[in-house]
N, C-alpha and C positions, 0 to 999 in steps of 0.2 A: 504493500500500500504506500502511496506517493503521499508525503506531508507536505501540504499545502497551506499553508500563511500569504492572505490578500495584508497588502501594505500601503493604508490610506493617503493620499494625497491632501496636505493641508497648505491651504495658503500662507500660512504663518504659523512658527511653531515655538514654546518655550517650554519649562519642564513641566508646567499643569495641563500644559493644552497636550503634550504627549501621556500625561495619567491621563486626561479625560479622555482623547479622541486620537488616539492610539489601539494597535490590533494585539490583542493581549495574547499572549503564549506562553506556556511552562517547558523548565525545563527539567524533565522528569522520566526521563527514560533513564533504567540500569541497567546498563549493558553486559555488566561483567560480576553480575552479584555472587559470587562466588567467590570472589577471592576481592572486592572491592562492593560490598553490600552498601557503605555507608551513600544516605542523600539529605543533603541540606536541600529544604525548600528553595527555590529558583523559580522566580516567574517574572515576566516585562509586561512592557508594552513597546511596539516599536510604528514608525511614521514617517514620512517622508514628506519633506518640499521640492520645490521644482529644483535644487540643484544639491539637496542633502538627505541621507538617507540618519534620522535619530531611533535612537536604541535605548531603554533603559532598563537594567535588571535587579529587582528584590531580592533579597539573600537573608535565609534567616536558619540557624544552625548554629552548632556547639562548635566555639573558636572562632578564630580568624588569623592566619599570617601572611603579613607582606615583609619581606626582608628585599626585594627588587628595588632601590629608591628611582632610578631614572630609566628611561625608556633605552628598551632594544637588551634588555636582558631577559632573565630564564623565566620569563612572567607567569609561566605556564605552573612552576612550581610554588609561587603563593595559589592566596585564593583568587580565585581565576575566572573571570568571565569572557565568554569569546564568541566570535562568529564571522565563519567562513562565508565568501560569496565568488560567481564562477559566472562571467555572462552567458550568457548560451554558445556554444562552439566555439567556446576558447580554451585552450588545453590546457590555462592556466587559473587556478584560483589565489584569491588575497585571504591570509589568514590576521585576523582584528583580532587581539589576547591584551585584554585591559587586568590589569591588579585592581584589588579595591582600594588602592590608594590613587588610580586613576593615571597609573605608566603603561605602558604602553609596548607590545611589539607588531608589527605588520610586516608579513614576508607576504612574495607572492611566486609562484611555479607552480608545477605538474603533478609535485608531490611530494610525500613526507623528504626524501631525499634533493629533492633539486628548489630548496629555498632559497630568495634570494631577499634581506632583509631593505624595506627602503623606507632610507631615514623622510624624506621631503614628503610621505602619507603621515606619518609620525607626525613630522612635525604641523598639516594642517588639520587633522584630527583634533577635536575641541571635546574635554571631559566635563561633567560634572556631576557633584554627590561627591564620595569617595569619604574614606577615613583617613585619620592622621597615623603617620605610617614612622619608621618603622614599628609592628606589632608583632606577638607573635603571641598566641590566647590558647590554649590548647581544648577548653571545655564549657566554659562559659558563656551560657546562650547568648545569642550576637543576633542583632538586625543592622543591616547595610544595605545602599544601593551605590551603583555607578552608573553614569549614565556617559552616552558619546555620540557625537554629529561628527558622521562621513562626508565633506565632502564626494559628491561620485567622481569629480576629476582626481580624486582621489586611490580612486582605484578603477581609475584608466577607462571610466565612461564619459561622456561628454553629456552633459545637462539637456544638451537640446535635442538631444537621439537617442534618448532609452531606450532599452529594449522593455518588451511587454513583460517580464518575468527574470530573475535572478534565480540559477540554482543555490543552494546553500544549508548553511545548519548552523545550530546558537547549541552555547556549550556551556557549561560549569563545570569547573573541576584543580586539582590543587594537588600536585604529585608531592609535595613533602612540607605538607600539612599534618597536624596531627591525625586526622583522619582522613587521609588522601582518598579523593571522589573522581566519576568521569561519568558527569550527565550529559546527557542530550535531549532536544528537542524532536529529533529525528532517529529514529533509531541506526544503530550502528550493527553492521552482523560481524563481527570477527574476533577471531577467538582470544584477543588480548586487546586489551588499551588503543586506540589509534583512531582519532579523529581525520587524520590527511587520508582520507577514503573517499574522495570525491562521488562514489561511485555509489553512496548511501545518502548523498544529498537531498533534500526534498528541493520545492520549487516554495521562491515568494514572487506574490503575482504583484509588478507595480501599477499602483490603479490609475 
């Protein structure tokens, strides 16, 4: 089954007008409950204007670590929220991995192996929310959000020629966290850890 998230078009957007009028989604799939059962709650809303795709994720769950302080490090290993996107017949996707302290990586290639990090999305990618970092909490219930505006020239679309649809997948997850997680929105089939599986993506429709 194709996961499928419609991604509204707002004339104007700030963080209440993304809570209100924003397409909500969880991220709640456990891929790997066997040997990684644990799941903090994870759920958005995400939005779009004519030339920015906004995202925002809820996070509520025992702990929280950020030890990443600046962008283009191992983000993946705090607590982690993220989301891939692939335009249609491009062999490439961009992978967006924000901390909750609101750092940042963005690679973009073919796959887990042929990533190429670029700093100039970095640096127009616009966060907001996030905690004061560094943290590192191992038990104590936690609520957090982070939120973040894409530019699309940002990742290599042009404003004035969307395509009708992005493939892609929104993620939670924190490999050397106290209780290291790997959520998805989409389900993943494979029999260890690994989000760079393009090939498990759902579709968001741009309206």
């Amino acid at each position: 089954m194709n996961h499928t998230l419609s991604i509204p078009l707002l004339d104007s957007c700030d963080a209440s007008a993304l809570e209100l009028n924003g397409a909500p989604f969880q991220v709640d799939k456990v891929n790997w409950p066997a040997e990684f059962p644990h799941a903090p709650f994870c759920a958005g809303k995400i939005a779009r204007t004519a030339d920015a795709l906004w995202i925002v994720w809820h996070v509520s769950g025992p702990g929280i670590t950020v030890k990443n302080l600046k962008d283009g490090g191992t983000i993946w290993e705090d607590s982690c929220c993220e989301i891939f996107l692939q335009a249609p017949g491009s062999p490439d996707y961009y992978n967006i991995e924000v901390n909750a302290a609101g750092h940042l990586l963005v690679g973009k290639g073919p796959g887990r192996a042929d990533r190429k990090l670029i700093p100039e999305s970095m640096n127009r990618i616009i966060r907001f929310g996030g905690v004061a970092a560094p943290v590192d909490i191992a038990d104590e219930p936690l609520d957090w959000c982070i939120g973040i505006i894409v530019p699309f020239e940002a990742i290599g679309l042009d404003p004035e020629n969307l395509p009708d649809r992005l493939n892609g997948n929104i993620y939670k997850c924190g490999d050397k966290t106290a209780h290291p997680h790997f959520l998805s929105w989409a389900p993943v089939e494979t029999p260890q850890p690994d989000f760079h599986r393009p090939e498990f993506f759902g579709t968001f429709l741009l309206k």
